[in-house]
C-alpha positions as a Markdown table, in Angstrom:
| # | Residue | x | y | z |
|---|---|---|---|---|
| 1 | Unk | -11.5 | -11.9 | -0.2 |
| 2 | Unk | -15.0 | -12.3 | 1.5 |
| 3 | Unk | -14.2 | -13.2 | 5.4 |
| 4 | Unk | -10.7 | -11.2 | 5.2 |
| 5 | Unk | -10.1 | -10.2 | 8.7 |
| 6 | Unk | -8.2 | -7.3 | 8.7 |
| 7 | Unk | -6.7 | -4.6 | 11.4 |
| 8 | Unk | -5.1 | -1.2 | 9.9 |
| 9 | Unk | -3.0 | 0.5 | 13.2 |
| 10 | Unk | -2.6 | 4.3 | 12.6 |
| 11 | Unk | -2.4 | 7.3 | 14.9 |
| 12 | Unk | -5.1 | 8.7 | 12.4 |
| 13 | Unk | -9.2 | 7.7 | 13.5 |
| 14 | Unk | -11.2 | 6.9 | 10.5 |
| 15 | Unk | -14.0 | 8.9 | 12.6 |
| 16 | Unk | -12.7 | 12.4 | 11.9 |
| 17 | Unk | -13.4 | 14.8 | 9.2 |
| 18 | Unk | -9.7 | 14.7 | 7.9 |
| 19 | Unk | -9.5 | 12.0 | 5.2 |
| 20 | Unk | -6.1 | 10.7 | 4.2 |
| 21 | Unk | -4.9 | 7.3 | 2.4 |
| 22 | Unk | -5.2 | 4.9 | 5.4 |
| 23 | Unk | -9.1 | 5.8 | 5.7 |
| 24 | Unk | -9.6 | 5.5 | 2.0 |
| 25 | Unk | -7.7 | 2.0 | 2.4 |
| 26 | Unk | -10.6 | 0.7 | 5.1 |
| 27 | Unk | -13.2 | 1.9 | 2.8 |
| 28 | Unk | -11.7 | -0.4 | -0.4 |
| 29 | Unk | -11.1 | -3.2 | 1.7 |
| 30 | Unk | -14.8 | -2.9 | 3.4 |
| 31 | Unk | -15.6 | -2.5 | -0.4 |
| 32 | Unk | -14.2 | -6.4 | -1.0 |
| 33 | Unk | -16.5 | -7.8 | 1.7 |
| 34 | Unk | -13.4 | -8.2 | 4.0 |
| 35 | Unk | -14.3 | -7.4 | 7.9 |
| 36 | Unk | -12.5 | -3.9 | 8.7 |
| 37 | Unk | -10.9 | -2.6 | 12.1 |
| 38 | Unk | -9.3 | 0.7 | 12.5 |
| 39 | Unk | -7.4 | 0.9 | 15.5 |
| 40 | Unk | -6.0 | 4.5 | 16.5 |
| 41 | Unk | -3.3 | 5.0 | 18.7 |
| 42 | Unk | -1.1 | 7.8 | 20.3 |
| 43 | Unk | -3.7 | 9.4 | 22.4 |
| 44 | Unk | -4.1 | 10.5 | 25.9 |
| 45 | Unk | -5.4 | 13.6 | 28.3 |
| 46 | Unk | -2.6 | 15.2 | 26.9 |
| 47 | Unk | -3.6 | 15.2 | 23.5 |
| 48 | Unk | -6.2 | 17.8 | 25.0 |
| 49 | Unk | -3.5 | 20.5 | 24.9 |
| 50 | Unk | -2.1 | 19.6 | 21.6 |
| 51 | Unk | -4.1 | 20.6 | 18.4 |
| 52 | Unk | -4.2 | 16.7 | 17.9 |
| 53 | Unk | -7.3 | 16.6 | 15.3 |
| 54 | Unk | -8.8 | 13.6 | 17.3 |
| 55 | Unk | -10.0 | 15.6 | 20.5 |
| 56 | Unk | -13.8 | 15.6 | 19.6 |
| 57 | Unk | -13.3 | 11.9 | 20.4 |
| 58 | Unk | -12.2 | 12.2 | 23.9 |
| 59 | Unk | -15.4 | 10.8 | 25.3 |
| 60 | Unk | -15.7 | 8.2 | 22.9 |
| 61 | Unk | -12.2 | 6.5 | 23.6 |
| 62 | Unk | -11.6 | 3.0 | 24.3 |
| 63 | Unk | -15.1 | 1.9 | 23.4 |
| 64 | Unk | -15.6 | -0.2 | 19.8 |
| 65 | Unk | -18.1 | 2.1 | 17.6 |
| 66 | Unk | -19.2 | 0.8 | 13.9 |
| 67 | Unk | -18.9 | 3.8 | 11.5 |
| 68 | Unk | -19.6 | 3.4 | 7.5 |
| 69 | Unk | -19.2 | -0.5 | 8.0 |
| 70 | Unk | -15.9 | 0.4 | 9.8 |
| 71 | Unk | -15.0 | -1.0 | 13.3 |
| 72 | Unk | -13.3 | 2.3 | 15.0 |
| 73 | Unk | -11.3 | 2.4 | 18.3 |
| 74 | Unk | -9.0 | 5.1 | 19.6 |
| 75 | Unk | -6.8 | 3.9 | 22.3 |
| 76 | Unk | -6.9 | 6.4 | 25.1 |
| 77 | Unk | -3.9 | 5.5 | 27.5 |
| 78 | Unk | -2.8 | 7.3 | 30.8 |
| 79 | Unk | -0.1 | 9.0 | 29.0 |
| 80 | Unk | 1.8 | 8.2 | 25.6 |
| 81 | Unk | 5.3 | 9.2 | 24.1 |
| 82 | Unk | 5.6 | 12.4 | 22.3 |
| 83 | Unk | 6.4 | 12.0 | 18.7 |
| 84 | Unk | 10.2 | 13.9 | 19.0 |
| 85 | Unk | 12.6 | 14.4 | 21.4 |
| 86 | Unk | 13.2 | 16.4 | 24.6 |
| 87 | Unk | 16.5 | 17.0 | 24.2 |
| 88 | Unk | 18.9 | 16.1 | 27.3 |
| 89 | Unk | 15.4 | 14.8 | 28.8 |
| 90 | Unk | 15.6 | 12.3 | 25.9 |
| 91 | Unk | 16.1 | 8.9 | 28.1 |
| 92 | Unk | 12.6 | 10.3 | 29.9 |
| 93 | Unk | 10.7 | 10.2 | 26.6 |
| 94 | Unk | 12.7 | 6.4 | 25.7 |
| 95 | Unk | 11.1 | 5.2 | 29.2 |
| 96 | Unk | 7.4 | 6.3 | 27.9 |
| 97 | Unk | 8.1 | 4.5 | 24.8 |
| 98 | Unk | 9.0 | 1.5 | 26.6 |
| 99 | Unk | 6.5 | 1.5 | 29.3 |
| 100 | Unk | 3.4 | 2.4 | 26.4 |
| 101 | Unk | 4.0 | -0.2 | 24.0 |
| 102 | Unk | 3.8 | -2.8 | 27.5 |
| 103 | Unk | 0.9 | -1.4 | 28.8 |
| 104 | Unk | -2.6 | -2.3 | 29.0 |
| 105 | Unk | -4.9 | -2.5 | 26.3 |
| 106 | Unk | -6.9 | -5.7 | 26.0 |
| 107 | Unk | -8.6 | -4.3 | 22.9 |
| 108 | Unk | -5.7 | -3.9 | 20.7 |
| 109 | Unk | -3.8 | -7.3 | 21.7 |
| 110 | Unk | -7.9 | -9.2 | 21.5 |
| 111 | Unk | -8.0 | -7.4 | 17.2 |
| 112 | Unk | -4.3 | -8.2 | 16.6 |
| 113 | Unk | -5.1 | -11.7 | 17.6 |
| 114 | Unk | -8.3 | -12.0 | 16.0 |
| 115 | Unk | -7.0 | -10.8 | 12.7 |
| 116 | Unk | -5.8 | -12.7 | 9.7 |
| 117 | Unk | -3.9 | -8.9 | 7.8 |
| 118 | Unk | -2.5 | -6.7 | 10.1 |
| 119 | Unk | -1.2 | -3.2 | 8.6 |
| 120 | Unk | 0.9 | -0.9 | 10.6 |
| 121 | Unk | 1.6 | 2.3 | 9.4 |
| 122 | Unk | 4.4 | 4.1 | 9.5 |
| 123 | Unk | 4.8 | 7.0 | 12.4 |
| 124 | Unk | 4.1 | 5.8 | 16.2 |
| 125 | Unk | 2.0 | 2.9 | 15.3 |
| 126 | Unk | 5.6 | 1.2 | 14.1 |
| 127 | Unk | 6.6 | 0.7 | 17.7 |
| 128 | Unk | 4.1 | -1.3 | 18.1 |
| 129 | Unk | 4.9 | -4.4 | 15.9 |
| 130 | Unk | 6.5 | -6.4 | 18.3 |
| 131 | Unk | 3.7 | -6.5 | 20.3 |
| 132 | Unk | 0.9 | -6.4 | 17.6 |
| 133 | Unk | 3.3 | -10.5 | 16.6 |
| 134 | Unk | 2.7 | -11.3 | 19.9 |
| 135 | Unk | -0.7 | -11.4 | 19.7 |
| 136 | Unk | -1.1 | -12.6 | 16.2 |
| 137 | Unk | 1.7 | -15.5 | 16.0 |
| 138 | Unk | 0.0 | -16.4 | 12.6 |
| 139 | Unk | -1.3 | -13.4 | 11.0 |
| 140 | Unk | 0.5 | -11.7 | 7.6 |
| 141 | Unk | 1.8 | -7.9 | 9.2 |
| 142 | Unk | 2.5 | -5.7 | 6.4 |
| 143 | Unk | 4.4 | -2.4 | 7.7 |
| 144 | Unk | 3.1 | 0.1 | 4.9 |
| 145 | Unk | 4.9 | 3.3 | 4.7 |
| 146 | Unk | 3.7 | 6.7 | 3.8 |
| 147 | Unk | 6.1 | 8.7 | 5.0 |
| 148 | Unk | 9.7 | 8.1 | 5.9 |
| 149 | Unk | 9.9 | 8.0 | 10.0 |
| 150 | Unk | 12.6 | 10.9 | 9.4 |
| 151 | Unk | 10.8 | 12.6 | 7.2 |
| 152 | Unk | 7.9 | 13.5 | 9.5 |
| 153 | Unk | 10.2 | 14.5 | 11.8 |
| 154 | Unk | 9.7 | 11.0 | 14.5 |
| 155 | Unk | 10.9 | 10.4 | 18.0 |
| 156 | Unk | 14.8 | 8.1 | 17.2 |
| 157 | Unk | 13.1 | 5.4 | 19.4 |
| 158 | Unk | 10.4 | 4.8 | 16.7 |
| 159 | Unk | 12.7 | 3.7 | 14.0 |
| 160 | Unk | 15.3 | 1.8 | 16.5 |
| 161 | Unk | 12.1 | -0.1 | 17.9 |
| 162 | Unk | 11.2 | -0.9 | 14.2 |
| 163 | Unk | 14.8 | -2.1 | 13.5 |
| 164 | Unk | 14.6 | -4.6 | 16.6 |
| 165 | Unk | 11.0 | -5.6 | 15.4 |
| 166 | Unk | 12.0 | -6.0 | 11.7 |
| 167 | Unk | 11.9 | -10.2 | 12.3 |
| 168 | Unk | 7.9 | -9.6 | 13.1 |
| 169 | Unk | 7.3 | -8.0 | 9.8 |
| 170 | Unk | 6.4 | -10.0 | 7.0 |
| 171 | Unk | 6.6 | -7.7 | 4.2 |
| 172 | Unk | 7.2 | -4.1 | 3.8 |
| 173 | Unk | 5.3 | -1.6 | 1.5 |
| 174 | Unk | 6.8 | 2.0 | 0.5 |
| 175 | Unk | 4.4 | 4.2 | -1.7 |
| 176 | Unk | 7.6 | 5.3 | -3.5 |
| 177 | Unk | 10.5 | 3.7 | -5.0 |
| 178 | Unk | 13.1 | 6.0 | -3.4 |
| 179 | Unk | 11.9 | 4.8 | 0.1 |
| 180 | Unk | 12.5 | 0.8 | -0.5 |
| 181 | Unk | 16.8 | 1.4 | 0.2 |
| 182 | Unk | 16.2 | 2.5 | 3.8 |
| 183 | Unk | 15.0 | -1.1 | 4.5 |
| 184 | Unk | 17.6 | -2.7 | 2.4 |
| 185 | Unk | 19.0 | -4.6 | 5.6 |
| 186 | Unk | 15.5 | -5.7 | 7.1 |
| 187 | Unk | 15.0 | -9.1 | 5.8 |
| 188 | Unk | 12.2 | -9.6 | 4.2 |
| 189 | Unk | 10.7 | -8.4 | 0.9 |
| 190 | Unk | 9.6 | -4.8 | 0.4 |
| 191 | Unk | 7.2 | -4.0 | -2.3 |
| 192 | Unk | 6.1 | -0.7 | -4.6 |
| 193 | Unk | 2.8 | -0.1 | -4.1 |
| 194 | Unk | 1.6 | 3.7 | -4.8 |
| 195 | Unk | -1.1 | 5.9 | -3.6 |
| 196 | Unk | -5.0 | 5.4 | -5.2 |
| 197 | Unk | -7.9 | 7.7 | -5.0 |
| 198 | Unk | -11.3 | 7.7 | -3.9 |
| 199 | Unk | -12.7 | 7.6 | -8.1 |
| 200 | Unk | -15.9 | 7.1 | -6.9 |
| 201 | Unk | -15.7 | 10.5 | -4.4 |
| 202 | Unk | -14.7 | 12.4 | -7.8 |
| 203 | Unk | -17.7 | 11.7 | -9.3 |
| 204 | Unk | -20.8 | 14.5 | -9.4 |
| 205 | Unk | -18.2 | 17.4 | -7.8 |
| 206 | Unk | -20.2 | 20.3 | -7.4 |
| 207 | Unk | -20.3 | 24.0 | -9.1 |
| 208 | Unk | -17.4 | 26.4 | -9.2 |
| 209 | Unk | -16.6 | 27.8 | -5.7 |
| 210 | Unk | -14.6 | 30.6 | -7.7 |
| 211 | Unk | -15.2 | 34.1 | -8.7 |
| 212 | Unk | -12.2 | 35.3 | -9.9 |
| 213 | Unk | -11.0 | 34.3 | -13.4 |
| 214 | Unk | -7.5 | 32.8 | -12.6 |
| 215 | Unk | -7.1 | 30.4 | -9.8 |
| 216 | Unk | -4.3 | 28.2 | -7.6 |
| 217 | Unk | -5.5 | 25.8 | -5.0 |
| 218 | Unk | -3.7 | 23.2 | -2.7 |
| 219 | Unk | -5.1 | 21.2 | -0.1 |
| 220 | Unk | -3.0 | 20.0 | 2.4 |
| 221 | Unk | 0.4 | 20.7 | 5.6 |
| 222 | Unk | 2.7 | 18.6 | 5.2 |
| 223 | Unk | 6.1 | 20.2 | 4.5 |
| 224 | Unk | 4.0 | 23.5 | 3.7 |
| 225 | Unk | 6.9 | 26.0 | 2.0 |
| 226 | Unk | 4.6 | 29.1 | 2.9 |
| 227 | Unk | 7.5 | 31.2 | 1.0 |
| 228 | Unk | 6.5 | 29.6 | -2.1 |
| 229 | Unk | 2.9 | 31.2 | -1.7 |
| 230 | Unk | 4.3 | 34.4 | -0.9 |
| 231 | Unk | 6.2 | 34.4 | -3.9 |
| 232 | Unk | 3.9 | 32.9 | -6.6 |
| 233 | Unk | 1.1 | 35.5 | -5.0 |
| 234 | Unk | 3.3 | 38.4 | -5.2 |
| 235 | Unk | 4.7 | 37.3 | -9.0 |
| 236 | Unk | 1.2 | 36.8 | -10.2 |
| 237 | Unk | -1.5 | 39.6 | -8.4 |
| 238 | Unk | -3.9 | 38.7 | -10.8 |
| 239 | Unk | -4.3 | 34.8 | -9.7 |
| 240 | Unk | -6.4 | 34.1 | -6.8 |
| 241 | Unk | -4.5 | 31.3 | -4.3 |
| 242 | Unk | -6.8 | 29.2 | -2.5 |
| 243 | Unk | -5.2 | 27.3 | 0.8 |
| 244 | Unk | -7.0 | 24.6 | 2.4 |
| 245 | Unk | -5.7 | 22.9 | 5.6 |
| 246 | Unk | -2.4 | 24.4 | 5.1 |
| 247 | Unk | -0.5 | 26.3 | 7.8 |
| 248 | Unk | -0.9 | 29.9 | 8.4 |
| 249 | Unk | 0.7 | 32.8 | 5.9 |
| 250 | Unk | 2.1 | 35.9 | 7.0 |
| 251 | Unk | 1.7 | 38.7 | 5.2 |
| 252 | Unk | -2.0 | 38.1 | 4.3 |
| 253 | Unk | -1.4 | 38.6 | 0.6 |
| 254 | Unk | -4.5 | 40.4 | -0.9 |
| 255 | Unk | -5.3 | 37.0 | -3.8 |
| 256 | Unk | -4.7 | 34.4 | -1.4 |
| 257 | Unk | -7.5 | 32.9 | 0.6 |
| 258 | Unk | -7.1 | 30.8 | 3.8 |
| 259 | Unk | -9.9 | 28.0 | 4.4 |
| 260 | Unk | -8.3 | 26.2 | 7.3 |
| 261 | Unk | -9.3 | 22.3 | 6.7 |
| 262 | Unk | -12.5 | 21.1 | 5.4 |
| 263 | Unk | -14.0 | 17.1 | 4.5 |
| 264 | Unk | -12.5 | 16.1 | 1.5 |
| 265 | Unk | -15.6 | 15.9 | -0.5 |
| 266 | Unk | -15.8 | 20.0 | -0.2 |
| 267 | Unk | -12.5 | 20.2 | -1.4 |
| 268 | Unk | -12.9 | 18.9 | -4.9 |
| 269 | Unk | -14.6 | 21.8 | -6.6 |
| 270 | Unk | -11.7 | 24.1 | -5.6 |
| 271 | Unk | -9.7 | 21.1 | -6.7 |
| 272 | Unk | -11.2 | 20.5 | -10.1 |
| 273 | Unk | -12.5 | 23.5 | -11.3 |
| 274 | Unk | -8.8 | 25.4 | -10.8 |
| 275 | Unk | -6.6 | 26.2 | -13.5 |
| 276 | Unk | -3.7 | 24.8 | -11.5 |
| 277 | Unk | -3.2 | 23.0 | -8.5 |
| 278 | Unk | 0.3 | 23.8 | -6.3 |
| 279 | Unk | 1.9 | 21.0 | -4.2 |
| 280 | Unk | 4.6 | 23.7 | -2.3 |
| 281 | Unk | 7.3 | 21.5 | -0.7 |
| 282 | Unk | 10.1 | 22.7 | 1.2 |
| 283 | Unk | 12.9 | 21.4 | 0.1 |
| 284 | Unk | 14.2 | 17.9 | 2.4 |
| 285 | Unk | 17.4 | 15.9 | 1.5 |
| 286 | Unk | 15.4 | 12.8 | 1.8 |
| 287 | Unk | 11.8 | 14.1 | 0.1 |
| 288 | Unk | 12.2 | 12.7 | -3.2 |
| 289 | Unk | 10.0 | 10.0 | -2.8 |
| 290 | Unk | 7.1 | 12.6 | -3.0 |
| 291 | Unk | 7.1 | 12.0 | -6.6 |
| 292 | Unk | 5.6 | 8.8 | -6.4 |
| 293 | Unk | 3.8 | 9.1 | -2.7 |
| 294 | Unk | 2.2 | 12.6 | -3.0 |
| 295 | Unk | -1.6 | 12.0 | -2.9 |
| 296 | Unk | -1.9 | 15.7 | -3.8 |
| 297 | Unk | -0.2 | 15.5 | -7.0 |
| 298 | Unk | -2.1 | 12.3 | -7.8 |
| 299 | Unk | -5.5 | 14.3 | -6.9 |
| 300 | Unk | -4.4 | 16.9 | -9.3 |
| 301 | Unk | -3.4 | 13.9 | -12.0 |
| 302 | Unk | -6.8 | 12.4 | -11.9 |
| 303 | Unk | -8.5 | 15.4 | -12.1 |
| 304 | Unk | -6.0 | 16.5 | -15.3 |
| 305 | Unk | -5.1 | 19.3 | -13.4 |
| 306 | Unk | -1.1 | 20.7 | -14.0 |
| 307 | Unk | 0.3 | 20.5 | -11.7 |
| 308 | Unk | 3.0 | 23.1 | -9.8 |
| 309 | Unk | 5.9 | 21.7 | -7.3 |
| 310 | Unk | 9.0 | 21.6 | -6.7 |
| 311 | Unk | 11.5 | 19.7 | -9.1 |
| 312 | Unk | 12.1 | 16.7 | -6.8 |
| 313 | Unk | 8.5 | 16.2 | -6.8 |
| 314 | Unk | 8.3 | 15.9 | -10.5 |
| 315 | Unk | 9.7 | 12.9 | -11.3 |
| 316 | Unk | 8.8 | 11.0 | -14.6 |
| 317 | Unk | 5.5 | 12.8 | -14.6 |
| 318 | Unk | 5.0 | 15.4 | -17.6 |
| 319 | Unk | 1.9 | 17.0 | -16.0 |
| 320 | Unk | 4.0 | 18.2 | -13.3 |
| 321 | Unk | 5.4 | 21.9 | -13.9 |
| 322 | Unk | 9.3 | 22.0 | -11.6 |
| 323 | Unk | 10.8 | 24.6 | -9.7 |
| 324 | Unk | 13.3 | 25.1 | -7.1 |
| 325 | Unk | 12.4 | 26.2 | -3.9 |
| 326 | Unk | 13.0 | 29.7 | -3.0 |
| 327 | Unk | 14.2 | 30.7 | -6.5 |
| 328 | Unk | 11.2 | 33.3 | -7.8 |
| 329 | Unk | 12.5 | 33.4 | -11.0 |
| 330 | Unk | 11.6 | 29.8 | -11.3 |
| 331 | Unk | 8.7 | 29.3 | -9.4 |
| 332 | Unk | 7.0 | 32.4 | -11.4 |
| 333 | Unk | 8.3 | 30.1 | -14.7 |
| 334 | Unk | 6.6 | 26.9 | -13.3 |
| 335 | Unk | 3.4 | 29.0 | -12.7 |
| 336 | Unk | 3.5 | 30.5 | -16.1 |
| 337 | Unk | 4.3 | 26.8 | -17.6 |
| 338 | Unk | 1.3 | 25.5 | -16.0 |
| 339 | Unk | -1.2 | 28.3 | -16.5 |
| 340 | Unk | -0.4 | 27.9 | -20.2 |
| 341 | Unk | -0.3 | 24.3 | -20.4 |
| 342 | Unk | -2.6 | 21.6 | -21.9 |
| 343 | Unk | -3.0 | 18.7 | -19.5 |
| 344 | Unk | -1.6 | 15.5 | -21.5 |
| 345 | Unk | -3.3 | 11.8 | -20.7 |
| 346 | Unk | -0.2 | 9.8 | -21.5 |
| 347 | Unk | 1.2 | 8.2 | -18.5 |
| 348 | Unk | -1.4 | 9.9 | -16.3 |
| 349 | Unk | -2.9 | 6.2 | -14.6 |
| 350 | Unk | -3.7 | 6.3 | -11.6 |
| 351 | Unk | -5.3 | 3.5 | -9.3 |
| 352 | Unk | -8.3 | 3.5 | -7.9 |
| 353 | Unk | -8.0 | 2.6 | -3.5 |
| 354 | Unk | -9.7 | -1.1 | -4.6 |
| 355 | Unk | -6.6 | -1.8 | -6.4 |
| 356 | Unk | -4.2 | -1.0 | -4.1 |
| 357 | Unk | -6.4 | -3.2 | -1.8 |
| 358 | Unk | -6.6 | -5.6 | -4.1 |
| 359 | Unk | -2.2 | -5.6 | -4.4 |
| 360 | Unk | -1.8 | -5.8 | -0.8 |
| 361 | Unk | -3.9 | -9.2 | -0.8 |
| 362 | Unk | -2.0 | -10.2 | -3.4 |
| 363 | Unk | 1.6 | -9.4 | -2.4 |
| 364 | Unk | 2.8 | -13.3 | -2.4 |
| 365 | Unk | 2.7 | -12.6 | -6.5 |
| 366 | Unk | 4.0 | -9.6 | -6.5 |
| 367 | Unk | 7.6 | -8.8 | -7.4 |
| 368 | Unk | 9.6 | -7.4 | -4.7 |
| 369 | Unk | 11.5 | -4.1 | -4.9 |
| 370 | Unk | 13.9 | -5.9 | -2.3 |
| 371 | Unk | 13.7 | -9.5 | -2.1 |
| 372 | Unk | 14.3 | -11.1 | 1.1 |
């Protein structure tokens, strides 16, 4: 592993406060003595007008800084594509597309070629791969998917660019099982590999944060079902709810509290020291591969939390306490399920972010979901 060379490409920084799996992946493979660069892109002046989470960085754009052993770079272009659609202006927005992935930026092409691993991640960073293999003729890309591209809601041209790219992707990565048939007709092999956690962040977590008796917590925006909150708040007015990095509730229900986002590390005492943690989902046609990808609900299952979400999100876990979304007589059953539960160890592994690391290294003896 020592000498690894290896490029992750996300629209994500590693630099800023908000912590997700692709900045825990850098940390394990820097961990395994391999030679980390994080390469950001989807950023311009107009992210200035956005609530892009990277805007603290402005001045620090398309310079190379070392952070925590971690070589960073956000791309600052002229302009880049927006991440949906502009209705009947849609053919402007395909131009964009096609003009950013062509233009200049000697410091991505200079990593790609220099690498021996390149990971793409799914989101904006996928219409990139065609340009990433041009630089790296001989480097392993691995296209590792979080989230499905219409999931989170992506411009059309991301996925089409992907599909034309697929011949540039070595081997393909979902965090859930339910994901690997939407790449059925790629051509190469597509592998399982869930979500880890930071174990090591988990250790030492501070003091109880709470003064109330009873309390919810969730950490977390994507797919936020605020209706849910509003609900379980309203059903149980003796249980404090405690909402960190979520989007805004209406109402302002008297037992739930609003942080807004904080570093991970400050978010494990609300975490741990909960009686229950809430994963609120709306409800999507194709969100079922939160069961296995949800690195909430795994937070919750290494910290033998139960767990409350909707039934989609359950899957084969017995932790996990179903309902269906916007039914209150079931989400108030879920909640009461939980609340009175005992949080059982069987089937409650979960990996630590060396061994997925270690996995992805490893993929030529791994066993394919989808073979090529």
């Amino acid at each position: 592993m020592s000498g690894r060379k290896i490029l992750l490409i996300s629209r994500h920084d590693y630099r800023t406060g908000w912590r997700a799996g692709r900045h825990f992946l850098a940390d394990a493979f820097r961990d395994l003595d391999a030679s980390v660069q994080f390469f950001s892109v989807g950023f311009s002046a107009l992210s200035m007008l956005s609530d892009d989470h990277r805007k603290s960085l402005f001045a620090r754009a398309n310079e190379w800084q070392e952070v925590d052993g971690i070589n960073c770079y956000l791309w600052r272009s002229p302009l880049h594509p927006f991440g949906r659609g502009l209705g009947k202006f849609e053919n402007l927005t395909n131009a964009l597309f096609r003009w950013w992935i062509r233009s200049g930026s000697s410091a991505l092409d200079e990593a790609a070629g220099g690498a021996d691993l390149i990971i793409v991640e799914s989101g904006i960073s996928a219409a990139l791969i065609g340009r990433v293999r041009k630089s790296a003729p001989d480097a392993k890309i691995i296209y590792f998917v979080a989230d499905l591209l219409d999931t989170i809601g992506a411009h059309a041209f991301i996925a089409d660019q992907l599909y034309k790219d697929r011949h540039a992707i070595d081997r393909i990565v979902v965090v859930a099982r339910a994901m690997a048939p939407h790449f059925r007709d790629f051509g190469c092999p597509v592998h399982f590999i869930p979500h880890g956690v930071s174990k090591r962040d988990f250790d030492g977590i501070g003091a109880s944060p709470y003064e109330t008796p009873r309390n919810i917590a969730t950490v977390g925006s994507m797919l936020f079902d605020a209706s849910c909150v509003t609900i379980a708040a309203s059903a149980f007015p003796d249980v404090q709810f405690h909402l960190i990095g979520t989007p805004g509730i209406e109402g302002n229900p008297d037992n739930v509290i609003e942080y807004g986002r904080m570093p991970f590390r400050e978010t494990l005492p609300y975490l741990k020291h909960a009686d229950a943690g809430i994963a609120p989902y709306r409800f999507r046609s194709d969100a079922a591969y939160l069961a296995d990808s949800s690195l909430k609900l795994m937070q919750y299952e290494y910290l033998r939390l139960p767990a409350i979400c909707p039934d989609f999100a359950v899957g084969d876990k017995i932790n996990r306490h179903g309902y269906k979304p916007g039914e209150p007589d079931s989400i108030a059953r879920a909640i009461q399920a939980a609340l009175g539960s005992t949080f059982s160890d069987e089937a409650s592994e979960v990996l630590d972010w060396k061994d997925v690391a270690n996995r992805l290294l490893a993929l030529d003896q791994d066993q394919p979901l989808i073979n090529s």
